[in-house]
C-alpha positions as CSV (number, residue, x, y, z in Angstrom):
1,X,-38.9,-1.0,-6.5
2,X,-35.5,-1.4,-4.7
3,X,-33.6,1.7,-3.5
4,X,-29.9,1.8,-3.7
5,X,-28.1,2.0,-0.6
6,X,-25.7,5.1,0.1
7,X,-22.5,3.9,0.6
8,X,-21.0,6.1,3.0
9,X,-17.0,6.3,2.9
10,X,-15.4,8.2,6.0
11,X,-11.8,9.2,5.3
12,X,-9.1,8.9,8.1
13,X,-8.6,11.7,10.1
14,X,-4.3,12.2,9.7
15,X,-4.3,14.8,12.3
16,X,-4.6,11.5,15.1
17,X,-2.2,9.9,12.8
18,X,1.4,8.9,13.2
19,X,3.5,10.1,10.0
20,X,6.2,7.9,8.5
21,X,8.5,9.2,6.3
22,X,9.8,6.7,3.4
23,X,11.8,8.8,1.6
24,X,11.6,12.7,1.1
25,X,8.7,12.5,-1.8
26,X,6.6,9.9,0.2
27,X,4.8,9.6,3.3
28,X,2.3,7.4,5.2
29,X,0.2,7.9,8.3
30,X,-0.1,4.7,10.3
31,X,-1.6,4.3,14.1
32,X,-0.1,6.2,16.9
33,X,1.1,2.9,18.4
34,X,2.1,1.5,15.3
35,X,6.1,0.2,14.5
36,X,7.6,2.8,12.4
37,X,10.0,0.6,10.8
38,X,7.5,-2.5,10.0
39,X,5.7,0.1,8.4
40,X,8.2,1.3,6.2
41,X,9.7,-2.2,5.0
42,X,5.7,-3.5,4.7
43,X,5.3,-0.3,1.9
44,X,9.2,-0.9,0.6
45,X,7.5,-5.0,0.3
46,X,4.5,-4.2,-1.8
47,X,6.1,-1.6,-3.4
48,X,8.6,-4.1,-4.9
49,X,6.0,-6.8,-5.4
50,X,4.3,-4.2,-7.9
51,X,7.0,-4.3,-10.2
52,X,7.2,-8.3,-10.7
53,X,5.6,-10.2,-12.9
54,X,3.6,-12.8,-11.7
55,X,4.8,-15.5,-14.0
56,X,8.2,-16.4,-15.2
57,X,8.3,-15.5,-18.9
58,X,8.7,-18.5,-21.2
59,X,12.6,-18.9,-22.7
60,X,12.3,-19.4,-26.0
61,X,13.2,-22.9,-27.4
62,X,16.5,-23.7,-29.2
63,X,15.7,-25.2,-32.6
């Protein structure tokens, strides 16, 4: 009989965190020696990724 293994998840501790503000709703915590503004336009990047689709609709044909 196998046991399962624990899986163990340690969250980030944001007090040794540096915060980045996006806008005034959002915030992320990044490194202390992290680039502020590479942070910011890497979230504004995936942000804007979410809403495309990944493939071009199809047009539809003229008859």
């Amino acid at each position: 009989m196998q046991e399962k293994k624990q899986i163990i998840f340690k969250t980030p501790d944001i007090t040794k965190m540096q915060e980045v503000v996006i806008n005034n709703r959002t915030k992320i915590y990044i490194a202390v020696g992290a680039d502020p503004e590479e942070a910011r336009s890497r979230y504004q990047a995936r942000q804007d990724a979410k809403g495309k689709a990944l493939f071009a609709p199809k047009k539809a044909a003229l008859a």
